[in-house]
Biopython code that builds the backbone (N, CA, C, O; Angstrom):
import numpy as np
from Bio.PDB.StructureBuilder import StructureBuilder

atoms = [
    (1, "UNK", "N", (-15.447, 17.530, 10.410)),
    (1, "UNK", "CA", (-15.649, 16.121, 10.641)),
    (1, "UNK", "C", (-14.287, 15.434, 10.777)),
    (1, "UNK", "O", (-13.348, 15.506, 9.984)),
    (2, "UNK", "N", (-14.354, 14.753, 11.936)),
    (2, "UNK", "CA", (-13.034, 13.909, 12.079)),
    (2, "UNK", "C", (-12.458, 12.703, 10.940)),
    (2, "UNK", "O", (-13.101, 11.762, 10.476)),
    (3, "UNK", "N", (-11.408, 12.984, 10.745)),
    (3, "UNK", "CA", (-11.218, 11.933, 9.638)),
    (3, "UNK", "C", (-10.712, 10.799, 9.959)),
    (3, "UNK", "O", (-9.690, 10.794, 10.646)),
    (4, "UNK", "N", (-11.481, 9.220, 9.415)),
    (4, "UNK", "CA", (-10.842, 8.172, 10.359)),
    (4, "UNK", "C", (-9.833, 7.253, 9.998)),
    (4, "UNK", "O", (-10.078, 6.435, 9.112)),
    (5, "UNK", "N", (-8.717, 7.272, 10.565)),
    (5, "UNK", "CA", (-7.513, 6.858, 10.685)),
    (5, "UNK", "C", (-7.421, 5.117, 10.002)),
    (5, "UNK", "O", (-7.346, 4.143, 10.751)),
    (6, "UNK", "N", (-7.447, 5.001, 8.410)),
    (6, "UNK", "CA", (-7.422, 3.893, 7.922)),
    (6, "UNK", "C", (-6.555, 2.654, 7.881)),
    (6, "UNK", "O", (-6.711, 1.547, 7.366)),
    (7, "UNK", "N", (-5.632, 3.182, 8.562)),
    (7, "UNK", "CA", (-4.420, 2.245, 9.378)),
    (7, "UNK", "C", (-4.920, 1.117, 9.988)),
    (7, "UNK", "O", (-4.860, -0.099, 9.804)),
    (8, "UNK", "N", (-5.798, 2.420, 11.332)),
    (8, "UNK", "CA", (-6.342, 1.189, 12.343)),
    (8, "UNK", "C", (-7.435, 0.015, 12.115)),
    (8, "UNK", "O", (-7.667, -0.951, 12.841)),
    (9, "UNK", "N", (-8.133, 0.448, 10.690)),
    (9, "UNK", "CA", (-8.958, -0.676, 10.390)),
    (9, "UNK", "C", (-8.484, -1.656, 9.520)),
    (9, "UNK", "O", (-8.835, -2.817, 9.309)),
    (10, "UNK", "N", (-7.532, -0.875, 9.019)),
    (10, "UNK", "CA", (-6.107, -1.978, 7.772)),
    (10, "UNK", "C", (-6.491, -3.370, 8.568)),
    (10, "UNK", "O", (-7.173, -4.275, 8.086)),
    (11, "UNK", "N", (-5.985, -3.356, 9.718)),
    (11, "UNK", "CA", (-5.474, -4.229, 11.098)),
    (11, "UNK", "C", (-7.010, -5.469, 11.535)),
    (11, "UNK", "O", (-6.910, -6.674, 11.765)),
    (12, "UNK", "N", (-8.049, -4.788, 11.524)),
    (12, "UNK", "CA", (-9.170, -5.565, 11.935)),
    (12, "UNK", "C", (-9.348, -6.119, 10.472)),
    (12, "UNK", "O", (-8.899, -7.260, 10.356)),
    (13, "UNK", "N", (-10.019, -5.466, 9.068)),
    (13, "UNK", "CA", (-9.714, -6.355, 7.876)),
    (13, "UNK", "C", (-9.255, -7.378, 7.400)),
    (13, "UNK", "O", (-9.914, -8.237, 6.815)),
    (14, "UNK", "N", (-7.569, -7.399, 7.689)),
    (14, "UNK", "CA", (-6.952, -8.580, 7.498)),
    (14, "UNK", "C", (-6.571, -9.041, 8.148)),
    (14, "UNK", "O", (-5.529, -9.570, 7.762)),
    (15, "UNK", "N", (-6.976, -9.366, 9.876)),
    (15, "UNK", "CA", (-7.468, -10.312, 10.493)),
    (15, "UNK", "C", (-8.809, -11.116, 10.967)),
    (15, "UNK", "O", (-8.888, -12.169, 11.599)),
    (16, "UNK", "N", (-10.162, -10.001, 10.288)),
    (16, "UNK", "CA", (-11.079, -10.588, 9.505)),
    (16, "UNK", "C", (-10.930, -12.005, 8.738)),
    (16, "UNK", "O", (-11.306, -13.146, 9.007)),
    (17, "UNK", "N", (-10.119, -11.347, 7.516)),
    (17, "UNK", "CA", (-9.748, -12.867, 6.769)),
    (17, "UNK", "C", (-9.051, -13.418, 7.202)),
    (17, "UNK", "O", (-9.479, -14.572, 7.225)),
    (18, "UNK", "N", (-7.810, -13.347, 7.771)),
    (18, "UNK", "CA", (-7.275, -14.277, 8.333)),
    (18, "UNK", "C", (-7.789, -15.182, 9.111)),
    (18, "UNK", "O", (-7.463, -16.362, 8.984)),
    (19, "UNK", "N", (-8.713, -14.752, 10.080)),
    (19, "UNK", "CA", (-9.222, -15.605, 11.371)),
    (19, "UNK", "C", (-10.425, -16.568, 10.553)),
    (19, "UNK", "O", (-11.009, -17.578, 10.945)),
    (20, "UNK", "N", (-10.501, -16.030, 9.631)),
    (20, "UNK", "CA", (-11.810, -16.716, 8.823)),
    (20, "UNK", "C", (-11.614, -18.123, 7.860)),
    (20, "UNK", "O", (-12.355, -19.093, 7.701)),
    (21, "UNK", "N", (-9.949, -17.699, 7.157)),
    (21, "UNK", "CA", (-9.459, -18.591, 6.405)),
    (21, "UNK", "C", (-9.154, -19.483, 7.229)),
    (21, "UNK", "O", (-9.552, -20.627, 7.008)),
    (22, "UNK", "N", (-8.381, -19.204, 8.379)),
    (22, "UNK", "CA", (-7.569, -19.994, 9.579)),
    (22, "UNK", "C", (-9.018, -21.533, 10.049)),
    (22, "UNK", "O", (-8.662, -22.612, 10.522)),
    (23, "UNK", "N", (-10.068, -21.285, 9.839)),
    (23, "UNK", "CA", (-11.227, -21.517, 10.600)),
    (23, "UNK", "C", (-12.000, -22.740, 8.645)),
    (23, "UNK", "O", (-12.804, -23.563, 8.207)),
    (24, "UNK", "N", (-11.364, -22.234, 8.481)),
    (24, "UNK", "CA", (-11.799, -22.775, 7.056)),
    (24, "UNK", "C", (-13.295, -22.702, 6.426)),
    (24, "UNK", "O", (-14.024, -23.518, 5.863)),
    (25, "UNK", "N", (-13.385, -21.559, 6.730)),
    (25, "UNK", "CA", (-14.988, -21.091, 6.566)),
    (25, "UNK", "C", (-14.913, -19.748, 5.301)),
    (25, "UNK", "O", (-14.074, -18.877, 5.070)),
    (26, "UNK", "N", (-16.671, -20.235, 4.470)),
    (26, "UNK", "CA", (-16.307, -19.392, 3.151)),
    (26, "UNK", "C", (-16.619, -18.052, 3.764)),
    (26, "UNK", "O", (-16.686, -17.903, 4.984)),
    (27, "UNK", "N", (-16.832, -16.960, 2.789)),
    (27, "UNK", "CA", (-17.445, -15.581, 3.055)),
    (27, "UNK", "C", (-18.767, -15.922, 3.151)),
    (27, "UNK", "O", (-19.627, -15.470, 3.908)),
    (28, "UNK", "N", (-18.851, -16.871, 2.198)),
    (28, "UNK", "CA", (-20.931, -17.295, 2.460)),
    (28, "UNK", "C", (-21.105, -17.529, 3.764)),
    (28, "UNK", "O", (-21.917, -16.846, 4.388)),
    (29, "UNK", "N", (-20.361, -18.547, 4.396)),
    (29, "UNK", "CA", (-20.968, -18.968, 5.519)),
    (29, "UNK", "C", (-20.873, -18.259, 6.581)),
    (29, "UNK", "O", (-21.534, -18.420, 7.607)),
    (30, "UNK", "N", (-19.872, -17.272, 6.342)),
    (30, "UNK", "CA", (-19.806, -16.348, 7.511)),
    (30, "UNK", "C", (-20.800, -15.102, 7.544)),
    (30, "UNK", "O", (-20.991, -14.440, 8.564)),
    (31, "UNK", "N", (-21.524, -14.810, 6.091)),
    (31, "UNK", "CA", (-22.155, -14.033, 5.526)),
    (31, "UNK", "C", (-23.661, -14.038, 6.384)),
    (31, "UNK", "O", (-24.356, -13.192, 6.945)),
    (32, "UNK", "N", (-23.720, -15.451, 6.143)),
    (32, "UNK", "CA", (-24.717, -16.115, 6.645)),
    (32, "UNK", "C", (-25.081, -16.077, 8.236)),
    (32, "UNK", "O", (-26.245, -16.211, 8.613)),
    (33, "UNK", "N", (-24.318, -15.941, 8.868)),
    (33, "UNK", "CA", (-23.617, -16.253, 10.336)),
    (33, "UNK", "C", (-24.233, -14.628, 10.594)),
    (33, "UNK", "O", (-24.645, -14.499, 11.747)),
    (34, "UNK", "N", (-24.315, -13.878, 10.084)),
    (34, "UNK", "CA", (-24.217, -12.470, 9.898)),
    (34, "UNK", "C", (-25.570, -11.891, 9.773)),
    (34, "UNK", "O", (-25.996, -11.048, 10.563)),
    (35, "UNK", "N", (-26.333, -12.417, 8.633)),
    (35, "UNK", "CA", (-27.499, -12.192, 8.189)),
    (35, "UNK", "C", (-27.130, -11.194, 7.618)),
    (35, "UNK", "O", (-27.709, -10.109, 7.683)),
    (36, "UNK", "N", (-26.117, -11.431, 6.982)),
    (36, "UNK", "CA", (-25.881, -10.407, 5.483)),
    (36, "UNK", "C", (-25.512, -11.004, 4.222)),
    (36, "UNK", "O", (-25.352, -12.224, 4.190)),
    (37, "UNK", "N", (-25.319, -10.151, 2.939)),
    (37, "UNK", "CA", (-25.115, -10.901, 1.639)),
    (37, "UNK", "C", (-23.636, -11.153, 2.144)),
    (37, "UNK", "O", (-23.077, -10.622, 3.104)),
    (38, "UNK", "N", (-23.017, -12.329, 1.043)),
    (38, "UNK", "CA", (-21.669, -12.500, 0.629)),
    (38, "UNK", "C", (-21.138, -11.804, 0.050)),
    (38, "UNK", "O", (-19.987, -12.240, 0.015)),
    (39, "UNK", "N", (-21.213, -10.517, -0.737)),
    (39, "UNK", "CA", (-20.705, -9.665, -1.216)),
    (39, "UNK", "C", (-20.906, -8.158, 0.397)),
    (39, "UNK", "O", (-20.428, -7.024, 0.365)),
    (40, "UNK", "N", (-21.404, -8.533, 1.082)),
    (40, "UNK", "CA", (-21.298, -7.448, 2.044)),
    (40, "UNK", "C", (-20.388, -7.915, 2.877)),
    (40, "UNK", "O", (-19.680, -6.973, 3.233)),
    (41, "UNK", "N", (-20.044, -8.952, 3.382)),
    (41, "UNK", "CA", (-18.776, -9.630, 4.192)),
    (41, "UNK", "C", (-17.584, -9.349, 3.345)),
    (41, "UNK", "O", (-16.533, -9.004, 3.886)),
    (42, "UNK", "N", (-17.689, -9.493, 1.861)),
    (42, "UNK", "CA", (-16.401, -9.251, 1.460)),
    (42, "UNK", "C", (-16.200, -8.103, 1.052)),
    (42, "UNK", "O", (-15.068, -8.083, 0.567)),
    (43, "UNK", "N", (-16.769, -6.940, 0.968)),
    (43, "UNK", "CA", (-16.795, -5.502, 1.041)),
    (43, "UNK", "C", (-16.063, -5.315, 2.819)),
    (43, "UNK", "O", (-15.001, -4.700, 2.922)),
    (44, "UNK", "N", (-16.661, -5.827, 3.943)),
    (44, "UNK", "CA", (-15.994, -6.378, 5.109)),
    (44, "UNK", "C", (-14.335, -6.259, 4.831)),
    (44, "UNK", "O", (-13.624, -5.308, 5.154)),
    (45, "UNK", "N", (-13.879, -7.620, 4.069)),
    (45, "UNK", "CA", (-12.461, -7.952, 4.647)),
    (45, "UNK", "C", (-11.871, -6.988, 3.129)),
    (45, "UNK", "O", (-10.728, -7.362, 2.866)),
    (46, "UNK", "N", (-12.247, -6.158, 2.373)),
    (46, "UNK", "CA", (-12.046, -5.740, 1.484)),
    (46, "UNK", "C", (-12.066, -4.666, 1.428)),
    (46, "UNK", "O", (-12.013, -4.071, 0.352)),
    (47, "UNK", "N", (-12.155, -4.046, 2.641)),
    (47, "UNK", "CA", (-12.008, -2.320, 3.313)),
    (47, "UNK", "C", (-13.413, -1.162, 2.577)),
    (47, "UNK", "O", (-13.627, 0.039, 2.739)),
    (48, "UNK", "N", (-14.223, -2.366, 1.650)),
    (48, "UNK", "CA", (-15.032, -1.158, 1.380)),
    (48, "UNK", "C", (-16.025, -0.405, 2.249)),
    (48, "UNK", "O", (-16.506, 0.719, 2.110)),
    (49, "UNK", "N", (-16.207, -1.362, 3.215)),
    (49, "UNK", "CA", (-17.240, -1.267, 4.003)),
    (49, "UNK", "C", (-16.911, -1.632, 5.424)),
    (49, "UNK", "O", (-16.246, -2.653, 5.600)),
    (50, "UNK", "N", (-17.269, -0.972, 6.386)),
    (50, "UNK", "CA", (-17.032, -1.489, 7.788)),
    (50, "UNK", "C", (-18.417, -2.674, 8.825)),
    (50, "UNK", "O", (-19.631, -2.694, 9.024)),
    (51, "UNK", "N", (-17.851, -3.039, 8.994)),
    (51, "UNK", "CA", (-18.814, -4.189, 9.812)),
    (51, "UNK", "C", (-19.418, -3.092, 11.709)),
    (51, "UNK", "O", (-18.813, -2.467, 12.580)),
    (52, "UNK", "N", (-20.358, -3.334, 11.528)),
    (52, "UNK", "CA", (-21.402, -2.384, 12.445)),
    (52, "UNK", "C", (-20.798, -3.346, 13.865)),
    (52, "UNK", "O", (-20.131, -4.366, 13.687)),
    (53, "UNK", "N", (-21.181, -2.793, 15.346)),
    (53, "UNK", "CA", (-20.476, -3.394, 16.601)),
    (53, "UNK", "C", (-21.695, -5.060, 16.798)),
    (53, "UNK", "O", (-21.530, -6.065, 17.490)),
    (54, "UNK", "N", (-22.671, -4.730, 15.983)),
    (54, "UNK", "CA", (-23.493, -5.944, 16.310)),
    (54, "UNK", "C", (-22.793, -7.159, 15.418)),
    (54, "UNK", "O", (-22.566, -8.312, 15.784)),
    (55, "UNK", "N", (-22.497, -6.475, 14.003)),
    (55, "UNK", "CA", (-21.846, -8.195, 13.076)),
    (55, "UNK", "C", (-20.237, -8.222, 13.926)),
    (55, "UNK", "O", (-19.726, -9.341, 13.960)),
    (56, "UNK", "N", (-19.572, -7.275, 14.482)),
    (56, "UNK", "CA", (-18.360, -7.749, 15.203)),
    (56, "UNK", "C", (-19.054, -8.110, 16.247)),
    (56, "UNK", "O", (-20.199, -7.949, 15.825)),
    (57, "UNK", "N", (-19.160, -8.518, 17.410)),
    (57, "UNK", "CA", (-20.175, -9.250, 18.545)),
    (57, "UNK", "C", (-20.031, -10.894, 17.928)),
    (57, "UNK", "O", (-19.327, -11.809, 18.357)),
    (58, "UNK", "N", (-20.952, -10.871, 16.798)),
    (58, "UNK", "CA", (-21.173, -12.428, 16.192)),
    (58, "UNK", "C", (-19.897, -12.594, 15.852)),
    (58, "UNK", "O", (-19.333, -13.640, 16.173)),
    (59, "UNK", "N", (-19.377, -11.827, 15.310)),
    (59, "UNK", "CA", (-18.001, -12.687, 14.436)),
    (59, "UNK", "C", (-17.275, -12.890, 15.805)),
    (59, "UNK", "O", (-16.870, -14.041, 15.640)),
    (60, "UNK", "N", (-16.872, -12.545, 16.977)),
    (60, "UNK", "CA", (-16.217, -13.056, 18.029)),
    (60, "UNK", "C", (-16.932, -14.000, 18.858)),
    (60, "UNK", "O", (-16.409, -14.537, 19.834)),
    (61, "UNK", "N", (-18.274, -14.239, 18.435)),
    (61, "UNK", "CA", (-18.497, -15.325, 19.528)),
    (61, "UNK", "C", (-18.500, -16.564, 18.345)),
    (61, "UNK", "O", (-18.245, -17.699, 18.748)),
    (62, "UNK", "N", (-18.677, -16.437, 17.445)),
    (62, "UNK", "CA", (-18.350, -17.437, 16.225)),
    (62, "UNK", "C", (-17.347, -18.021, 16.228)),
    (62, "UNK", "O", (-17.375, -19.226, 15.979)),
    (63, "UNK", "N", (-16.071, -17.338, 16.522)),
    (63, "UNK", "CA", (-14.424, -17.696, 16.170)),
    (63, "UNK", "C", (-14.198, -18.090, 17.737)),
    (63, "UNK", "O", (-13.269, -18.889, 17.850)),
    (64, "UNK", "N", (-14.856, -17.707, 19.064)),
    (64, "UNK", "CA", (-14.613, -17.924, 19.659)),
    (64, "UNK", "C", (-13.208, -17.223, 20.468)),
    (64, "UNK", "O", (-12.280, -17.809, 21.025)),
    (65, "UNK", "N", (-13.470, -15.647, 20.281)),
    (65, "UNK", "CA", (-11.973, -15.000, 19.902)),
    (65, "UNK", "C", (-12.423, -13.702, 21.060)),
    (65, "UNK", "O", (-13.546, -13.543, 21.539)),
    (66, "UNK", "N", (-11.239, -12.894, 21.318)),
    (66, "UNK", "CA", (-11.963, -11.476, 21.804)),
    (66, "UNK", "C", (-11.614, -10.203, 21.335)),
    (66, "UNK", "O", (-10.674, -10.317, 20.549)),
    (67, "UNK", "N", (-11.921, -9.189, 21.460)),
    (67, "UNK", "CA", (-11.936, -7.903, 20.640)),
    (67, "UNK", "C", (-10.919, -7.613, 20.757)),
    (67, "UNK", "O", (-10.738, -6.590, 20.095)),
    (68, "UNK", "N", (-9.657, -8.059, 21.469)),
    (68, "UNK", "CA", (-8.445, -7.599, 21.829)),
    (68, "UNK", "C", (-7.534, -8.585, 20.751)),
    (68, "UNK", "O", (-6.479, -8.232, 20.225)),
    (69, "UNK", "N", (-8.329, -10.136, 20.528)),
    (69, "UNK", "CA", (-7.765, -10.768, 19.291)),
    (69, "UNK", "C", (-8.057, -10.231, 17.876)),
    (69, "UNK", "O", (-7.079, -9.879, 17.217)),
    (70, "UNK", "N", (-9.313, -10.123, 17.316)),
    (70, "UNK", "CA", (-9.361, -8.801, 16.623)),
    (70, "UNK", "C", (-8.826, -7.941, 16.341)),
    (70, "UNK", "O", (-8.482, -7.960, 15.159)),
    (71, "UNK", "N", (-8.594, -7.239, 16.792)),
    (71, "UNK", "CA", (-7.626, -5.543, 16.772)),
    (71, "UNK", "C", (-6.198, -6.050, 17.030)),
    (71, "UNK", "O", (-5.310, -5.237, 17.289)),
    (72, "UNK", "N", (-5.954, -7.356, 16.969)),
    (72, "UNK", "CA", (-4.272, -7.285, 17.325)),
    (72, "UNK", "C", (-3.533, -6.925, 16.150)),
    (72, "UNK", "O", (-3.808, -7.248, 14.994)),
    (73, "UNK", "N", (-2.609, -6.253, 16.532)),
    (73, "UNK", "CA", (-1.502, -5.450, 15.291)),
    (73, "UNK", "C", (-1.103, -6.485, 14.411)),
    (73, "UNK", "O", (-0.851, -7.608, 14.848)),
    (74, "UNK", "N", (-1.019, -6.183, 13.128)),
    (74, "UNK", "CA", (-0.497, -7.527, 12.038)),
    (74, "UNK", "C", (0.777, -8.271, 11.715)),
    (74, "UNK", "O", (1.178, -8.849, 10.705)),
    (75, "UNK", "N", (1.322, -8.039, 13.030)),
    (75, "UNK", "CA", (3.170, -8.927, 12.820)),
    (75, "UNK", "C", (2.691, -9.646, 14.112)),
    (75, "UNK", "O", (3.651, -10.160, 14.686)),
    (76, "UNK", "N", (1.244, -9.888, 14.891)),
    (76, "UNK", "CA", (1.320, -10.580, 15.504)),
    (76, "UNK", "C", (0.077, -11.709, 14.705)),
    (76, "UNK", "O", (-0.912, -11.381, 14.050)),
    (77, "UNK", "N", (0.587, -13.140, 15.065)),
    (77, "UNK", "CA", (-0.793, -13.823, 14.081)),
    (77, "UNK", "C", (-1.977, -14.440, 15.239)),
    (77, "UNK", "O", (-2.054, -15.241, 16.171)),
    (78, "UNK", "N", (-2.894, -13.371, 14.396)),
    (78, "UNK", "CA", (-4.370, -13.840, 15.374)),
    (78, "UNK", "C", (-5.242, -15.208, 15.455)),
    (78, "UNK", "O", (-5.505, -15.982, 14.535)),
    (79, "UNK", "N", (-5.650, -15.288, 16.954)),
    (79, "UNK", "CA", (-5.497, -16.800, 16.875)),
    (79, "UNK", "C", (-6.411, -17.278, 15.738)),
    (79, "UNK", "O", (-7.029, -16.517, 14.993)),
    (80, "UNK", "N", (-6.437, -18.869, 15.672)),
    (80, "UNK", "CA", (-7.321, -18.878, 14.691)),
    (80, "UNK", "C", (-8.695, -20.338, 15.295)),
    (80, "UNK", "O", (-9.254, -21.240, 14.670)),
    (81, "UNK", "N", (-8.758, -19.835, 16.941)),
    (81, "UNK", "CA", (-9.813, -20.382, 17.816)),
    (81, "UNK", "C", (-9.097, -21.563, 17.784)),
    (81, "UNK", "O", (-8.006, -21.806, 17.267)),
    (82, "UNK", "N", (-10.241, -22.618, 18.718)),
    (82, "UNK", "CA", (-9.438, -23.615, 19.068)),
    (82, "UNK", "C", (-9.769, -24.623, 18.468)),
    (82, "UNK", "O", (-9.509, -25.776, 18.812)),
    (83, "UNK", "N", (-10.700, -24.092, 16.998)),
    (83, "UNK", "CA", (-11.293, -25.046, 16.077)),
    (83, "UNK", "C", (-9.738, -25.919, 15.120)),
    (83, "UNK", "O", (-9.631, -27.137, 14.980)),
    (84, "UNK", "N", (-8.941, -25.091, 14.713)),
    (84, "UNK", "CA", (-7.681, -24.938, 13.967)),
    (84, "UNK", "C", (-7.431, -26.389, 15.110)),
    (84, "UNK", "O", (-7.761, -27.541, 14.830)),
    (85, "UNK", "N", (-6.848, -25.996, 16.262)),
    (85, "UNK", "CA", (-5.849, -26.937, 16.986)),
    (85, "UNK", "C", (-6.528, -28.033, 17.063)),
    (85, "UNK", "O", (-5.877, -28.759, 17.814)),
    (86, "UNK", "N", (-7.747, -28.744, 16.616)),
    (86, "UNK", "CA", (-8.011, -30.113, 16.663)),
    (86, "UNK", "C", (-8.340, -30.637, 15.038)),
    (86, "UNK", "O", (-8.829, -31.741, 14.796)),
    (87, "UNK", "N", (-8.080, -29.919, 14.289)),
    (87, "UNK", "CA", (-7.747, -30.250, 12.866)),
    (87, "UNK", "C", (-9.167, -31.078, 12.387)),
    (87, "UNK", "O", (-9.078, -32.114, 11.728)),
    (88, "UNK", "N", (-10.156, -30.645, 12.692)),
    (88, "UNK", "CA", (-11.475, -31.438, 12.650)),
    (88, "UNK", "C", (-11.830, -31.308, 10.871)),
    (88, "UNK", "O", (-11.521, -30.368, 10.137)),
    (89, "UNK", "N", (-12.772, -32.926, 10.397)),
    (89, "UNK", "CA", (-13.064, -32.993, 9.678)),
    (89, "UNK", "C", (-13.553, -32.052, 8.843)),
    (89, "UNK", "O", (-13.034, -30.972, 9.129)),
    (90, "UNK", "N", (-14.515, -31.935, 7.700)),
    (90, "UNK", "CA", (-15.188, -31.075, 6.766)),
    (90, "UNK", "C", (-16.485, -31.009, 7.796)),
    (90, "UNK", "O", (-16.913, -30.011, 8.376)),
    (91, "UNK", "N", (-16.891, -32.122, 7.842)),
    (91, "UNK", "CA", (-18.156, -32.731, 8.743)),
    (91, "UNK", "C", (-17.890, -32.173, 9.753)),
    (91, "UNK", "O", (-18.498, -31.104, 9.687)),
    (92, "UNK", "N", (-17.115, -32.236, 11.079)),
    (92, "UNK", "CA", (-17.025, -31.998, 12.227)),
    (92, "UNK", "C", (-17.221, -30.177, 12.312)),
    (92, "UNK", "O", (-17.987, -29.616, 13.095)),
    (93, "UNK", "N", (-16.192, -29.374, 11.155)),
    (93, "UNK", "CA", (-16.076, -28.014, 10.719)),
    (93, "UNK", "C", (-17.865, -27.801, 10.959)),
    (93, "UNK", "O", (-18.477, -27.015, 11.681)),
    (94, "UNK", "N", (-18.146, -28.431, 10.401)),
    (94, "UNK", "CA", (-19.856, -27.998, 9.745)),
    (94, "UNK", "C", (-20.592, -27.845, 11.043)),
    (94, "UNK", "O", (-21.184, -26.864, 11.494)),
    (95, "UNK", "N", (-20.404, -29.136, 11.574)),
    (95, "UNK", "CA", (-21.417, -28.800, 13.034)),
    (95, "UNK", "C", (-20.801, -28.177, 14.009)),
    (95, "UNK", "O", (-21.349, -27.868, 15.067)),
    (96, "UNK", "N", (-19.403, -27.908, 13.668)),
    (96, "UNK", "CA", (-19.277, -26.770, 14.814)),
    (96, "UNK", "C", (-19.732, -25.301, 14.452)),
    (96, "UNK", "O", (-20.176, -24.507, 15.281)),
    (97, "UNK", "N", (-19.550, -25.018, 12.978)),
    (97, "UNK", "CA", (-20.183, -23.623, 13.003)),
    (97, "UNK", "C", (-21.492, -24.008, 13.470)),
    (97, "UNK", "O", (-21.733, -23.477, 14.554)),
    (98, "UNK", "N", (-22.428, -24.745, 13.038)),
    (98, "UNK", "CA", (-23.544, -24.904, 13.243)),
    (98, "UNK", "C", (-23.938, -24.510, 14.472)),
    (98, "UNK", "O", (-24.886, -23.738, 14.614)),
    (99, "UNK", "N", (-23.237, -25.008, 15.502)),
    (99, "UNK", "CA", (-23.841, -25.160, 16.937)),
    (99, "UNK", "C", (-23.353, -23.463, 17.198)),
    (99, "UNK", "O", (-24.192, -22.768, 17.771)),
    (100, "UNK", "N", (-22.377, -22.971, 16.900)),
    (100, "UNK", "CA", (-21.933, -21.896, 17.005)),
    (100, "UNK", "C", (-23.468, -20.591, 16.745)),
    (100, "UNK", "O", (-23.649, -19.549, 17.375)),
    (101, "UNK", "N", (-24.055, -20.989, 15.979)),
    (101, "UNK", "CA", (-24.788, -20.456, 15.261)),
    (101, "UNK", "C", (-26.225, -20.392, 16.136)),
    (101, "UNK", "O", (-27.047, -19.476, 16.158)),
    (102, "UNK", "N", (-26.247, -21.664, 16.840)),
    (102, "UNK", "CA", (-27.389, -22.041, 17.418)),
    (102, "UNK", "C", (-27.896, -21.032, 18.807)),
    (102, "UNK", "O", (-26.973, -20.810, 19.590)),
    (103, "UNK", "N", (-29.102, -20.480, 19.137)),
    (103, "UNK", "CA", (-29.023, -19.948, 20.428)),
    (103, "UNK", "C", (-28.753, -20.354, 21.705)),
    (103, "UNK", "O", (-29.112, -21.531, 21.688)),
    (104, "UNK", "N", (-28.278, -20.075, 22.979)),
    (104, "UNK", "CA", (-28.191, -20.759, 23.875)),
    (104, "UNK", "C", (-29.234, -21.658, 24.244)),
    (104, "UNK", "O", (-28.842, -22.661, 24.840)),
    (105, "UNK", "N", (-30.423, -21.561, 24.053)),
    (105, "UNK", "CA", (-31.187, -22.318, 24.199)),
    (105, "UNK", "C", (-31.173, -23.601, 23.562)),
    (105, "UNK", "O", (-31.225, -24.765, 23.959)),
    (106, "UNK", "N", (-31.089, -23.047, 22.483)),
    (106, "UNK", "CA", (-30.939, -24.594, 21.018)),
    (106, "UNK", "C", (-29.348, -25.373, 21.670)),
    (106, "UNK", "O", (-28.938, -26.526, 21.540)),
    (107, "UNK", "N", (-29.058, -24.801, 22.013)),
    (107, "UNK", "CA", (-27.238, -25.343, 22.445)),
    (107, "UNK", "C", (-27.756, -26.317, 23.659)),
    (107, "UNK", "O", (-27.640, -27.529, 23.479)),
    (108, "UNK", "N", (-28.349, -25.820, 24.942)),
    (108, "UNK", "CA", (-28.562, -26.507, 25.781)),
    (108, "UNK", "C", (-29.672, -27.594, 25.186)),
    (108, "UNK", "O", (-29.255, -28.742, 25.342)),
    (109, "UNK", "N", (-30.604, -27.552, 24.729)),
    (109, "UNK", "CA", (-31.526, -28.865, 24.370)),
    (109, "UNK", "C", (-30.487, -29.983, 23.274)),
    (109, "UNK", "O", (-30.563, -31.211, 23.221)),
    (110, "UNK", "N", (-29.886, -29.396, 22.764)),
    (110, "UNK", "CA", (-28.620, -30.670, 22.312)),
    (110, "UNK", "C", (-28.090, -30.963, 22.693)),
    (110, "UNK", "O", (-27.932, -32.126, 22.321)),
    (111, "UNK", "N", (-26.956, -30.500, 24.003)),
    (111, "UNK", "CA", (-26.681, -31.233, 24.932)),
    (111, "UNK", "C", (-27.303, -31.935, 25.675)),
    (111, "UNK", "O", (-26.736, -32.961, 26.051)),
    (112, "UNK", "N", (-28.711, -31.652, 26.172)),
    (112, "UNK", "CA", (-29.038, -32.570, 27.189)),
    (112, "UNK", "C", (-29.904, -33.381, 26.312)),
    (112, "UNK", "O", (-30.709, -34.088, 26.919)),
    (113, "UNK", "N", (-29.923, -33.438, 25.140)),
    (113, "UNK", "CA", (-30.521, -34.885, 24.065)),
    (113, "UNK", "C", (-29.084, -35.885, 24.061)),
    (113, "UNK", "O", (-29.079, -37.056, 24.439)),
    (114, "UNK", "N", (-27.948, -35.173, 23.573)),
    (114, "UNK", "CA", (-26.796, -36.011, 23.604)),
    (114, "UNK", "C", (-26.480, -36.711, 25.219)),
    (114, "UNK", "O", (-25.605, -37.542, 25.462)),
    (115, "UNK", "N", (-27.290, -36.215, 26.039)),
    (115, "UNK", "CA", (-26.681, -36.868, 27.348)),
    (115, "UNK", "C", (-27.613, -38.061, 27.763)),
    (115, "UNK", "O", (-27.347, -38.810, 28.702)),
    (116, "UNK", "N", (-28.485, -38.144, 27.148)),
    (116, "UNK", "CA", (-29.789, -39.242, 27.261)),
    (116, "UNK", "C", (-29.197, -40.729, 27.006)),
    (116, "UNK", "O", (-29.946, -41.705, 27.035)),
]
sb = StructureBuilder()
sb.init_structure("model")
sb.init_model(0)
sb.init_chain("A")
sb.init_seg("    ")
for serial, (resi, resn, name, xyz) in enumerate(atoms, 1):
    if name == "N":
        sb.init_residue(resn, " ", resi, " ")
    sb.init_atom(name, np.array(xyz, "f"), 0.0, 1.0, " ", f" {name:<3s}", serial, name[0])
structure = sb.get_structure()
């Protein structure tokens, strides 16, 4: 059995948390985001456990990020979306995960309520 090279996941881990702290979001809510416990996200950024290709999928369309931001080597700092660069409220934070969260469908019927 091939043995797997714990280096390379060192790298996705703690830009896990990083991109997560950067975003100002707990392990709950990302847990949540996930449809997993909070102790399984932090088994996640805590190397006990690896995150399956379906909870990485969500966590990049969440952060708004791509698998190439993810996996970037750790002397480079991964972005932290473009939620960070408008410095948005607690409130504003909230409904953006929210909508983040929402299906495309639910996304489009709130926009076109907000456009009324």
């Amino acid at each position: 059995m091939k043995k797997r090279n714990t280096a390379d996941y060192t790298i996705v881990l703690k830009n896990l948390k990083k991109i997560r702290k950067g975003n100002k979001l707990t392990q709950a809510q990302v847990a949540s985001h996930l449809g997993v416990d909070r102790s399984t996200y932090a088994y996640y950024e805590g190397g006990r456990s690896l995150p399956g290709i379906d909870a990485v999928d969500k966590l990049i369309k969440l952060y708004g990020i791509s698998y190439a931001d993810l996996f970037a080597p750790l002397d480079t700092d991964p972005p932290l979306s473009h939620i960070e660069e408008l410095d948005p409220t607690k409130q504003e934070r909230a409904l953006i995960f929210r909508f983040r969260t929402m299906s495309a469908d639910q996304r489009r019927a709130l926009i076109d309520s907000m456009d009324k």
